[in-house]
KOLGUDREN-405196 format. One line per field, with one value per residue (C-alpha): residue number from 1; residue in three letters; x, y, z. Coordinates in steps of 0.5 Angstrom, whole numbers, plus 500, padded with zeros to 3 digits. Last residue first. Layout:
% residues N
pos = [NUM;...]
code = [ALA;...]
px = [X;...]
py = [Y;...]
pz = [Z;...]
% end
This chain:
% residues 424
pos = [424;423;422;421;420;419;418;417;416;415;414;413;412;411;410;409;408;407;406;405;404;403;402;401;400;399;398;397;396;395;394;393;392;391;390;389;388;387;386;385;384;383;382;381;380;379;378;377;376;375;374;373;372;371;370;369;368;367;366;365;364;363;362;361;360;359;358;357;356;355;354;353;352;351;350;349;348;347;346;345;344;343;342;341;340;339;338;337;336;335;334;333;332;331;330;329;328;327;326;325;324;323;322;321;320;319;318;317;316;315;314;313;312;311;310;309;308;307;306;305;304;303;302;301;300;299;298;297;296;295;294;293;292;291;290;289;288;287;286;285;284;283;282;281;280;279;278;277;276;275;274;273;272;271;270;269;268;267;266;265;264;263;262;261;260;259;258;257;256;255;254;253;252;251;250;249;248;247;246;245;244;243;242;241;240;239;238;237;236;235;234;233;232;231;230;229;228;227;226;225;224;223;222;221;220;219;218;217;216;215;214;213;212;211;210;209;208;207;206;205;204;203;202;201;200;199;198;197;196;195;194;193;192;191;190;189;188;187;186;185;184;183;182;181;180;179;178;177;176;175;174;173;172;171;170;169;168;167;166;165;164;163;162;161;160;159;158;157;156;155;154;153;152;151;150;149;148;147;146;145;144;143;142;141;140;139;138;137;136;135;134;133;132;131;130;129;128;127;126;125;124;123;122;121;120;119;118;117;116;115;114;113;112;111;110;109;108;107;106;105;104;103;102;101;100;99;98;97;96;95;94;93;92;91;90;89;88;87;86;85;84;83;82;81;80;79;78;77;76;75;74;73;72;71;70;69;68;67;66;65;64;63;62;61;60;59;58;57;56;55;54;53;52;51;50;49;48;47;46;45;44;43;42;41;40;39;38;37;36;35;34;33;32;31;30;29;28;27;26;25;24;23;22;21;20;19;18;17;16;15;14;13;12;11;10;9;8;7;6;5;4;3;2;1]
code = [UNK;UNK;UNK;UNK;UNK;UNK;UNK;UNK;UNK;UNK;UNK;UNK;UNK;UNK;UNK;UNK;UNK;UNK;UNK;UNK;UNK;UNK;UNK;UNK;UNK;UNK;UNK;UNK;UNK;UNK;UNK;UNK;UNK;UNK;UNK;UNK;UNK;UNK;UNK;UNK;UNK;UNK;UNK;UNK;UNK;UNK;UNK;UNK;UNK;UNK;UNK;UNK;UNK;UNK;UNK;UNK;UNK;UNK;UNK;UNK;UNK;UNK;UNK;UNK;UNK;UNK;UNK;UNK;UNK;UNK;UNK;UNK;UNK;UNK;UNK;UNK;UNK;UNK;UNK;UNK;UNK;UNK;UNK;UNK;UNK;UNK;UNK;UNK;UNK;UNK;UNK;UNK;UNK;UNK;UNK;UNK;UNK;UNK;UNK;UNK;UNK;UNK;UNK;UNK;UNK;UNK;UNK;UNK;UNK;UNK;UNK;UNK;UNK;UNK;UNK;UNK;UNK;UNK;UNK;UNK;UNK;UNK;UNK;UNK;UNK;UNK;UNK;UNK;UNK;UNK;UNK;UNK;UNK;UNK;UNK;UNK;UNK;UNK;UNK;UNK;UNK;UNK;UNK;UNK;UNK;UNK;UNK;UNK;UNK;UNK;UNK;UNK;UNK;UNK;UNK;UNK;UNK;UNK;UNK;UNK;UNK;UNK;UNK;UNK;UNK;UNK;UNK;UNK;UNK;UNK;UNK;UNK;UNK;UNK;UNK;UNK;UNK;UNK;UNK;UNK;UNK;UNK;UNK;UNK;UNK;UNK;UNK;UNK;UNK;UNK;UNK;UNK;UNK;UNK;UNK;UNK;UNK;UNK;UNK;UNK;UNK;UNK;UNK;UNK;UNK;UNK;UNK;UNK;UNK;UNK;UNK;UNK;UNK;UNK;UNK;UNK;UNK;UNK;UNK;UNK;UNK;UNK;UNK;UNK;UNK;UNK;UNK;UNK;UNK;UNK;UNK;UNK;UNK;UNK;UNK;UNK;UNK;UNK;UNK;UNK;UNK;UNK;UNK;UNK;UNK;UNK;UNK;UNK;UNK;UNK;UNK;UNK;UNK;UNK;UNK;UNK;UNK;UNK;UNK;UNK;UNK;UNK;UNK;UNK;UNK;UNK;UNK;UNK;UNK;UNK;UNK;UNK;UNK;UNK;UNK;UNK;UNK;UNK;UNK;UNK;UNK;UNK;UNK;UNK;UNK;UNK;UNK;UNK;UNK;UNK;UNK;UNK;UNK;UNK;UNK;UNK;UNK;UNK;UNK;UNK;UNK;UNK;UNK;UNK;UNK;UNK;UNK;UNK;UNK;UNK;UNK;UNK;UNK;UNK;UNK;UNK;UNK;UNK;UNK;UNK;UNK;UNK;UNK;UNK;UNK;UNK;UNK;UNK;UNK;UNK;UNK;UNK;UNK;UNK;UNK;UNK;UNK;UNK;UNK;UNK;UNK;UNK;UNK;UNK;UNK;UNK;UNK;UNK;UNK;UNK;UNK;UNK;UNK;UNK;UNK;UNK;UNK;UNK;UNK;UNK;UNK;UNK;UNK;UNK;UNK;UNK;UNK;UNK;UNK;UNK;UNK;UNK;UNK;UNK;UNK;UNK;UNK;UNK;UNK;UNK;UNK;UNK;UNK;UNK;UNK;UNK;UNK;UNK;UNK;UNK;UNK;UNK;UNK;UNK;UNK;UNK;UNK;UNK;UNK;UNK;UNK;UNK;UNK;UNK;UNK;UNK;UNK;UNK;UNK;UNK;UNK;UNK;UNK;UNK;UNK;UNK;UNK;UNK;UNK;UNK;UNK;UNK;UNK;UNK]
px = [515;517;511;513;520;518;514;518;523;518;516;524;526;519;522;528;527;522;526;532;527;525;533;534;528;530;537;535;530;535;539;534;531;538;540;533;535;541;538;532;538;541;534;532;540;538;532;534;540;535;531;536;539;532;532;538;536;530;534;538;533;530;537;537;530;531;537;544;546;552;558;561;557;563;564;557;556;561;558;551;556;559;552;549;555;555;547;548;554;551;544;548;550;557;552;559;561;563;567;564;569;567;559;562;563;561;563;558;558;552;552;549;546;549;549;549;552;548;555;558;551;551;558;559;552;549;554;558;552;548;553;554;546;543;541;534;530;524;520;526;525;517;518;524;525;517;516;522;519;511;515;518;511;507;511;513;506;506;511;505;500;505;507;499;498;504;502;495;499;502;496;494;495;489;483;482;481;481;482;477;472;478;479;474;476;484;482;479;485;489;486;485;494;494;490;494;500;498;496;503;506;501;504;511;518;519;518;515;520;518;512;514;515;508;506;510;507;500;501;504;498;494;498;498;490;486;491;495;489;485;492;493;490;490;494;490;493;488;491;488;486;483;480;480;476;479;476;479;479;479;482;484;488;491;490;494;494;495;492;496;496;489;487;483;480;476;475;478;482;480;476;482;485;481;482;490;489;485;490;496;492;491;485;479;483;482;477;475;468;466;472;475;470;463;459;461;466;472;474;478;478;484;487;493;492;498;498;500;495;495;502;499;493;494;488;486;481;473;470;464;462;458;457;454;454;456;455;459;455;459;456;458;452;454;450;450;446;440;438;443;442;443;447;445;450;450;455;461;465;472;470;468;463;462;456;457;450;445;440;433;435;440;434;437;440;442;448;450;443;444;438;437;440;447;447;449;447;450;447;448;456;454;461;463;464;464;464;464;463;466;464;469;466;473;471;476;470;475;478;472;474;469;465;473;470;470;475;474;473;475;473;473;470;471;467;468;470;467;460;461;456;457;451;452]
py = [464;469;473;474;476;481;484;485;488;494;494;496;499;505;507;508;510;516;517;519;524;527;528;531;536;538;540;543;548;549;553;555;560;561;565;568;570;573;577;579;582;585;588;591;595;598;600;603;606;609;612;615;618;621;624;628;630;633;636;639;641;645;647;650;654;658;661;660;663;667;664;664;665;662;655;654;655;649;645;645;643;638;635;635;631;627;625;621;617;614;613;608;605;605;601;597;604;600;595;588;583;584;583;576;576;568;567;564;570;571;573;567;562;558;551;548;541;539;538;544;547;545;546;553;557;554;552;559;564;561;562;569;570;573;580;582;585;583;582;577;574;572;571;567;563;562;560;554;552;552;548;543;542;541;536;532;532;529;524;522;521;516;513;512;509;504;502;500;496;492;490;491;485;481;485;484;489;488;494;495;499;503;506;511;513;514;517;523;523;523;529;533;532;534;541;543;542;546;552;551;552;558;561;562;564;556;557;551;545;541;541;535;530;532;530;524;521;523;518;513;512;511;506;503;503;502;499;494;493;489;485;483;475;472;466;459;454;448;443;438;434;427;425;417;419;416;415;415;422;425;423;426;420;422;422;427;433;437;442;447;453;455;461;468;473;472;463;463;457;455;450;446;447;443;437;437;438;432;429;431;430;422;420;416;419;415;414;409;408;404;403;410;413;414;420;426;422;425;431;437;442;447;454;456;463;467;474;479;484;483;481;482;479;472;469;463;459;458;455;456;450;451;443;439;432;425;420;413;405;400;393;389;390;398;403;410;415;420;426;431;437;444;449;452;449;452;455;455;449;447;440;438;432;425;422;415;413;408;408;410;417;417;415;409;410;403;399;393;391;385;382;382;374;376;383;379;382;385;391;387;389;396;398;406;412;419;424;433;437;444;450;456;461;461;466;470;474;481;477;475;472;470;465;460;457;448;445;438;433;426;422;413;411;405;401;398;390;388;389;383;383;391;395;400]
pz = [494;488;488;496;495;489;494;499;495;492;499;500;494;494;501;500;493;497;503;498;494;500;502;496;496;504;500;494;499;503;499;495;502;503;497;499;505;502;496;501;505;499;497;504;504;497;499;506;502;497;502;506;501;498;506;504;497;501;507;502;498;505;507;500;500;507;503;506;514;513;516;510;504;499;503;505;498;497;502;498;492;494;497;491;487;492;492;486;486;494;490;485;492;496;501;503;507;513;509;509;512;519;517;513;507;504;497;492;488;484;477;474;479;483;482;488;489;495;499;497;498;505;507;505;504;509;514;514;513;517;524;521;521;516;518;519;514;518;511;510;515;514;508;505;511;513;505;506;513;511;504;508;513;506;503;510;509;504;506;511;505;502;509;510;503;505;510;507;502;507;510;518;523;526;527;520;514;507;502;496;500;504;497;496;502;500;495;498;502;496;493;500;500;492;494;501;496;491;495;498;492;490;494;491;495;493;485;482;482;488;485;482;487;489;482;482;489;485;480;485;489;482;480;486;487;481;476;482;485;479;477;484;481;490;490;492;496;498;504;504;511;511;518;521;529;534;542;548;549;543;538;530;526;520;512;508;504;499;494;489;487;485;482;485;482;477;476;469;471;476;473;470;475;480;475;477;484;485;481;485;492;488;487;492;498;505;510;515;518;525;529;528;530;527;529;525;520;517;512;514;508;510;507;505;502;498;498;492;494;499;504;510;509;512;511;518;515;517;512;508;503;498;496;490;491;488;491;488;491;491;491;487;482;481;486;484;489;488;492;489;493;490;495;501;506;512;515;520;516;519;520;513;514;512;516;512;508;509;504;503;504;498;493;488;482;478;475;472;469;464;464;471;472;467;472;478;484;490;494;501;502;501;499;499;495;495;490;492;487;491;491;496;502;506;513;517;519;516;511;508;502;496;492;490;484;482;487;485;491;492;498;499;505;508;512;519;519;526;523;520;515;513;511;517]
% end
């Protein structure tokens, strides 16, 4: 060491400008930053008067020629491959500045949760690879605000990220019995979510949208399931495309990859609320089964009171039970129709008395009876598929409402989130 009395240790002044954050690796927990790095020390044997050397107060020097403190930064895991300055500034009282130019690649804890609104603090520790405590002391050249202060001006349209703050302190790092003099900033930089919020919320929430809306195609149609099986294929192939984009880390999963996976899981709500409504309105229907007493009562009763079902026009939304119902409900226009015949075939029974009628009027008889028949089994087929189908929308509108309170829920709650983290 270049000092006189080697009981005194050399001081070593460190100030640094941040001058591009390179890249995040969120997955290797790696910090790739470029730093112009200046140092200072006092070599108390270069000292000369300038008046004695024609003036000369100051001059360059090789580095390699020169003793140098082994200033290191402790968190870095790769080597530094930036352009080195070979040469040093030595004043005539001795105290020599380094400039240096340094890709540091760092290892830094990145929490990733709240991406792409995430803030990252991460640590440069300075200090002395091979001296203690004894030999060399380290200590800020600028203030942390001032440092803070020139790296913002280069940060400024530095991509994705810009600088918050830096901060740091001076502290004693030891091992053993012996103590190392260590400087530690802390450098907050928050992460610019303008680029994630146009290529994958927005985006998101356009396809949310038209899945909302395809609750207003008609829920007895194919064509809505059909439409929902293509807009959760669509969502799927964005979501690949989107994964490039996204960070991993063994360590926890992004909000926003949480809410993309909610996203597709209201989706297939979705579907399976759609297979349930096209099952009630098709599958029972076509058994031409009787609505159930029990549903009857709950659907059209309680349900759409409480959904406040607009019924359309011409339809009671009175609940007849099967004991309400005459046994002669059916009274059909085919009913009025064939009355008349079957008077009429009475009365020729009537007139002939016991006589056996024509063979040509049982046949008609037999044939109106059969229409009959047919034109009730009509009617009966076209009122159940009415109640089914009553009950059908029914669910529908309430299955609906309760999508649409999960998906504000959800939207207030990470929208909430978010805001509170934009905020700290």
């Amino acid at each position: 060491r270049p000092a006189v009395n080697l009981s005194n240790p050399t001081v070593a002044n460190i100030s640094f400008t941040l001058y591009a954050v390179l890249g995040v690796n969120e997955k290797a927990q790696l910090l790739t930053t470029f730093l112009w790095l200046r140092l200072f020390w006092h070599n108390e044997y270069l000292v000369w008067a300038p008046e004695e050397c024609d003036g000369v107060a100051r001059i360059s020097l090789p580095v390699k020629e020169l003793w140098s403190p082994d200033i290191i930064v402790y968190e870095f895991v790769d080597d530094d491959v930036s352009q080195a300055c070979p040469y040093v500034y030595v004043n005539h009282t001795g105290h020599i500045r380094w400039d240096r130019m340094l890709r540091l690649v760092s290892a830094c804890n990145l929490e990733i949760f709240s991406f792409p609104f995430d803030v990252q603090n991460c640590t440069f520790t300075f200090g002395s690879y091979m001296h203690t405590i004894r030999d060399v002391r380290v200590s800020p050249a600028l203030t942390f605000s001032e440092m803070s202060e020139n790296s913002k001006q280069y940060l400024e349209a530095s991509g994705e990220w810009e600088l918050v703050d830096i901060l740091g302190e001076t502290s004693i790092l030891q091992f053993g019995v012996d103590e190392w003099d260590i400087i530690t900033f802390w450098v907050v930089i928050r992460r610019r979510p303008v680029l994630y919020v146009v290529n994958l919320l927005i985006p998101s929430s356009f396809l949310m949208l038209i899945d909302i809306l395809s609750f207003y195609l008609p829920p007895h149609s194919v064509d809505r399931a059909s439409f929902k099986m293509t807009l959760i294929l669509g969502y799927t192939v964005f979501l690949l495309i989107m994964n490039d984009l996204l960070p991993s880390t063994a360590n926890g999963t992004p909000l926003i990859g949480i809410y993309f996976s909610v996203c597709l899981a209201l989706m297939v709500i979705s579907l399976l609320e759609t297979v349930i409504i096209t099952n009630v309105l098709h599958h029972s229907s076509m058994k031409y089964q009787e609505v159930p007493n029990w549903v009857r009562v709950v659907v059209f009763k309680y349900i759409a009171t409480m959904i406040c079902y607009r019924w359309p026009e011409g339809v009671s939304p009175t609940i007849k039970t099967r004991e309400d119902k005459p046994e002669s409900s059916n009274g059909s226009a085919g009913a009025s129709v064939i009355q008349p015949v079957s008077q009429a075939a009475d009365r020729h029974r009537t007139y002939s008395g016991d006589t056996v009628s024509l063979p040509e009027l049982q046949l008609i008889c037999q044939y109106l009876k059969d229409l009959r028949a047919h034109l009730l089994s009509v009617q009966k087929e076209s009122e159940l598929l009415d109640q089914w189908c009553h009950v059908g929308y029914v669910l529908d509108f309430l299955l609906f409402r309760i999508y649409l309170l999960l998906i504000s829920c959800y939207a207030m709650v990470i929208i909430t989130m978010w805001c509170i983290w934009i905020s700290q």
